[in-house]
C-alpha positions in Angstrom: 7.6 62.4 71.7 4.2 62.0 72.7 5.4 59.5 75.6 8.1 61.8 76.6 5.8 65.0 76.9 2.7 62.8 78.9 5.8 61.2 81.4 6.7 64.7 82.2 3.2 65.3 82.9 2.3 62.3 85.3 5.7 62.6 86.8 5.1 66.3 88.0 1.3 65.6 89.2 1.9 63.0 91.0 5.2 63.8 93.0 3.5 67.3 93.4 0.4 65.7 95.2 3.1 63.5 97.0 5.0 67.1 98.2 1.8 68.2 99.6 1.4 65.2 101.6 5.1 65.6 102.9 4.9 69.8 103.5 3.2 69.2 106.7 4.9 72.5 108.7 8.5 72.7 107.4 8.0 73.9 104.3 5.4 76.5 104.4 4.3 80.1 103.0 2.7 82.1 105.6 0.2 84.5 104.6 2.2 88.5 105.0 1.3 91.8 104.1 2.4 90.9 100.3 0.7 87.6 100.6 -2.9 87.2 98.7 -3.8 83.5 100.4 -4.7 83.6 104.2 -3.7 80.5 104.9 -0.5 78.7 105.0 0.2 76.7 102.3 3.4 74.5 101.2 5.5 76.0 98.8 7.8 73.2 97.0 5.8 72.2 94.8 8.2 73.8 92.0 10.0 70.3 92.7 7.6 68.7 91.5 7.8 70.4 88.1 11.3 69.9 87.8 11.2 66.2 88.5 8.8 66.1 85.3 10.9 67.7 83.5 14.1 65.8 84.2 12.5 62.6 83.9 11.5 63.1 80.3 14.8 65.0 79.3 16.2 61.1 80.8 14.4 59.4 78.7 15.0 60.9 75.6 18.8 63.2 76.0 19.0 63.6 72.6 16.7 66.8 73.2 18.2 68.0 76.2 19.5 71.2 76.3 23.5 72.1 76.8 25.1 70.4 79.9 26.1 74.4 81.2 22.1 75.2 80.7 21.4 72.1 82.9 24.2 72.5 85.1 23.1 76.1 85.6 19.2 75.3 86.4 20.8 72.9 89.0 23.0 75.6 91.1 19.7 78.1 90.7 17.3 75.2 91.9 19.2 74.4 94.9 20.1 77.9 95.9 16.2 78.5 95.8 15.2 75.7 97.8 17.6 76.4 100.2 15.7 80.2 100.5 12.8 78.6 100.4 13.4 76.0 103.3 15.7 78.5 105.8 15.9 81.8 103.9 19.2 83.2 102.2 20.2 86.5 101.8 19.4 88.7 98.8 23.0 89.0 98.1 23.9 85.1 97.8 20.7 84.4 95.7 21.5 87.6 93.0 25.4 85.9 92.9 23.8 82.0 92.1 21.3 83.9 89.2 24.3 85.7 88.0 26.5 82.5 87.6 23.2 80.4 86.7 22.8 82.9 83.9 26.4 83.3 83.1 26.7 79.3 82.6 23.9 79.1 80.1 25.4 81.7 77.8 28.4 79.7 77.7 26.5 77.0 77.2 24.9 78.2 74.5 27.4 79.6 72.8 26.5 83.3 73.0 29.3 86.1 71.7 31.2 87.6 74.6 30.4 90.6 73.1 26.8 90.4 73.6 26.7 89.4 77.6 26.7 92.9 78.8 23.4 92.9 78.1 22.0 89.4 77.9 23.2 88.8 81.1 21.6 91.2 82.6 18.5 90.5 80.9 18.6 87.1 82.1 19.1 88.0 85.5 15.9 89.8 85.1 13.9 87.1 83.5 14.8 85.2 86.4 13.5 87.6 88.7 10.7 88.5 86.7 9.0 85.3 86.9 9.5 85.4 90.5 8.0 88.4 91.3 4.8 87.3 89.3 4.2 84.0 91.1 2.1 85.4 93.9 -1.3 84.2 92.9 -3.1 80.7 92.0 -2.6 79.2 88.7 -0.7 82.2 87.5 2.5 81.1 87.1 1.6 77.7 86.2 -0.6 78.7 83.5 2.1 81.3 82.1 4.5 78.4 81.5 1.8 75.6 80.3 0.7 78.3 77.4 4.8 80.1 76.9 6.6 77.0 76.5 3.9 75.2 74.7 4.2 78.0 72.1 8.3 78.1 71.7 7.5 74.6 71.3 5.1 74.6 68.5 7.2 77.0 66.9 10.4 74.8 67.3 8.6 71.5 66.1 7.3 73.5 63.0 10.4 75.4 62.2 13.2 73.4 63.7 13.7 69.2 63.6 11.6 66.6 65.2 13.2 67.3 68.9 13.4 70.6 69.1 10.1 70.8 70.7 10.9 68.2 73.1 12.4 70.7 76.0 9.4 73.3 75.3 6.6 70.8 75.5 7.8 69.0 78.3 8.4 71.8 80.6 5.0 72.9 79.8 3.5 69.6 80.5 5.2 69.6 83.6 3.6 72.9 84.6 -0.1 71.5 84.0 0.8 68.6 85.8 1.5 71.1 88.9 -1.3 73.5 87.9 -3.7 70.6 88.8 -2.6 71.6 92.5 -2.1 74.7 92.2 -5.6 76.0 90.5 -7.7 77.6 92.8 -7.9 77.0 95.5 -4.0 76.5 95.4 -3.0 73.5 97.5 0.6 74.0 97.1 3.0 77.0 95.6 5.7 77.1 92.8 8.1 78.3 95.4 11.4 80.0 94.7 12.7 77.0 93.3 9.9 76.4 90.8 8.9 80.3 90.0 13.1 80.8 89.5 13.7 78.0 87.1 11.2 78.9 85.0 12.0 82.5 84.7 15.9 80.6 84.2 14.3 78.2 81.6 12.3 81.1 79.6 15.5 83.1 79.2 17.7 80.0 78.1 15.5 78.0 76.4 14.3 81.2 74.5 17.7 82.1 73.7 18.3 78.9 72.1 15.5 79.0 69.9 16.5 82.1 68.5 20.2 80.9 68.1 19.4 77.3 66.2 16.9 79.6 64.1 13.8 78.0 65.1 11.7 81.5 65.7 12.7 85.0 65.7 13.6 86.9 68.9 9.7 88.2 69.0 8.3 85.0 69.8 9.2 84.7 73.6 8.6 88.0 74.0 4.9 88.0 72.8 4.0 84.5 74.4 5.3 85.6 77.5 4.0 89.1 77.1 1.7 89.2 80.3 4.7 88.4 82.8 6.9 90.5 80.8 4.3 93.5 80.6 2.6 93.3 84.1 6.6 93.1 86.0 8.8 95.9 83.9 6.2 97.9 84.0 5.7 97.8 87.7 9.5 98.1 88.3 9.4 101.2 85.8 6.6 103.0 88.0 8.4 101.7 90.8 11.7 103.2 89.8 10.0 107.0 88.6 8.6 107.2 91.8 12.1 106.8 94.1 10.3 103.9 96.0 12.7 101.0 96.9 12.4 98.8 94.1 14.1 95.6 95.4 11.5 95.6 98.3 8.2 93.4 98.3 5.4 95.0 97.5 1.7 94.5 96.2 1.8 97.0 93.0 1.4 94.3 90.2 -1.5 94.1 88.4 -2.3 90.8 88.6 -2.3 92.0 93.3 -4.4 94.9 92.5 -7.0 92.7 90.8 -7.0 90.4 93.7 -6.6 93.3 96.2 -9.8 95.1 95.5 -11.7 92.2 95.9 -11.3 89.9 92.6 -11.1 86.9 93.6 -7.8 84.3 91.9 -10.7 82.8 89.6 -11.8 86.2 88.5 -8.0 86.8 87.8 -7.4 83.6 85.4 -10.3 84.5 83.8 -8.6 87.3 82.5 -5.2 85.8 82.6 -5.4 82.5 80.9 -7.3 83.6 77.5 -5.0 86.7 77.3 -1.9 84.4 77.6 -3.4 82.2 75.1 -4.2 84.3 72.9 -0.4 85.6 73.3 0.8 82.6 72.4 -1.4 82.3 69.8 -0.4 85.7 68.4 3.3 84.9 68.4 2.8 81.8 66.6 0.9 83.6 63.6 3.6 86.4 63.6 6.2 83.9 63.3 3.9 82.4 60.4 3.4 85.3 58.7 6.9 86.5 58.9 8.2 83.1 57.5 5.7 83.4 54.8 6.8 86.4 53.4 4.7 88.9 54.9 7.1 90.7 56.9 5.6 94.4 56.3 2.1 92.9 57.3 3.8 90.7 60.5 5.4 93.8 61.9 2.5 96.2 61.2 0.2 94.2 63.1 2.9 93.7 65.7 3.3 97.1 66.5 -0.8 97.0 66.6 -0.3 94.3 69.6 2.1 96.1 71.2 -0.2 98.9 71.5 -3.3 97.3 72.4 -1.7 95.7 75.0 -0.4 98.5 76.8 -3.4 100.2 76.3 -5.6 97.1 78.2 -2.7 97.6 80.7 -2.9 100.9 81.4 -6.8 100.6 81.6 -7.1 97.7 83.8 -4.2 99.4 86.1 -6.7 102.8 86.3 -9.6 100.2 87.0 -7.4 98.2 90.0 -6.2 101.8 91.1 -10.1 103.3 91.4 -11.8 100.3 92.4 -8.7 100.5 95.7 -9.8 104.0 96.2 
């Protein structure tokens, strides 16, 4: 596994550092009122994560995931770079996440029952991840320490290749965070910020169905995406503003905004989504172990914390813009 995981890694640095060479003036994000770089800068560089993670589910298949997950990441991918190269409307991107989404609950077997809301949810996830790749190493570093966990958590709980999907993608992700830390010399792009948010919500939902961690696990490694973006959206939504519009409300913006710089923002960032993943991984632990009652009262304790270092470093971005 070890030469699967470090080919997804050398695969995605170097065809990333080849994208950059090749971006030249086709394939650029220019700086906008939502942007937090002034300068233009190429933003394909999601293709290079892919192509790491492709090449090491090619060499070893037997931990792939379904052929309708795969199938769906495809349709998603290619829709995005498509938006990304000429621009698509918001209607013919939301139908290719829908379908994307729909494909890898078939895929995965889930209960027909259940896709009122998992669909949905998915969509969301897809978004989500999306909306939160606006600022250097963000996005990248989200996935290297998310996936990494769902992976530890499927090598210790599941069989030898469970991991493989989990660690790959995340090695794929630090080979494109070595561009992409500041300053940021290429973007994720739609078509790398959309197949993760795609690959969270699938390869998530897998995990919980083969029994490899409980449902809690994504959602605390991936707490700081999943925090910073529903609860924007649900300010978003109390205050009538037009939700589906860009904007600069995150957190992660404000922090930038008011004059943090994108280091001053990992700062914070990485060690909380470490110590996320950290924290889902001993819940998991402790859960297994036998200590539910102790695993969800300090769960609940997280929970709270977290949305009470939210709330405060939201008050802090809101004053310090005032």
């Amino acid at each position: 596994m070890t030469e699967v995981v470090g080919v997804a890694w050398v695969v995605s640095w170097v065809t990333v550092g080849r994208l950059i060479r090749l971006g030249g003036d086709w394939a650029l994000d220019l700086p906008n009122h939502r942007s937090l770089h002034h300068q233009p800068v190429p933003r394909i560089g999601g293709l290079g994560l892919l192509a790491g993670f492709v090449a090491a589910l090619a060499m070893a298949p037997e931990g792939a995931p379904p052929a309708a997950v795969l199938l769906g990441l495809s349709l998603l991918a290619v829709v995005s770079l498509i938006d990304d190269l000429s621009g698509l409307p918001a209607a013919w991107r939301l139908l290719a996440q829908i379908v994307a989404v729909g494909l890898a609950l078939h895929g995965l077997g889930a209960p027909l029952s259940h896709w009122w809301w998992l669909l949905p949810f998915g969509v969301w996830c897809v978004n989500l991840y999306n909306f939160m790749d606006g600022a250097d190493g963000l996005a990248g570093g989200m996935a290297v320490s998310g996936f990494g966990a769902l992976g530890a958590a499927a090598w210790m709980w599941g069989d030898g290749r469970a991991a493989l999907p989990y660690w790959s993608l995340s090695a794929a992700a630090l080979g494109f965070l070595a561009w992409n830390r500041p300053p940021a010399r290429i973007f994720l792009g739609d078509v790398g910020s959309t197949s993760l948010g795609y690959l969270a919500f699938a390869l998530s939902a897998q995990g919980i169905g083969r029994g490899w961690f409980m449902p809690w696990l994504p959602l605390i490694a991936f707490a700081p995406f999943l925090l910073d973006s529903s609860a924007t959206l649900l300010r978003r939504l109390l205050r009538g503003e037009r939700f589906w519009e860009p904007h600069r409300q995150h957190l992660y913006q404000r922090i930038v905004a008011r004059g943090g710089s994108h280091v001053v923002l990992l700062r914070l960032a990485w060690p909380l989504m470490l110590t996320c993943a950290l924290l889902a991984l001993g819940f998991e632990w402790l859960w297994r172990g036998g200590w539910s009652g102790l695993a969800v009262a300090l769960l609940a304790a997280v929970c709270v914390a977290l949305a009470l270092l939210y709330t405060a470093l939201i008050r802090k971005a809101i004053d310090g813009a005032s």
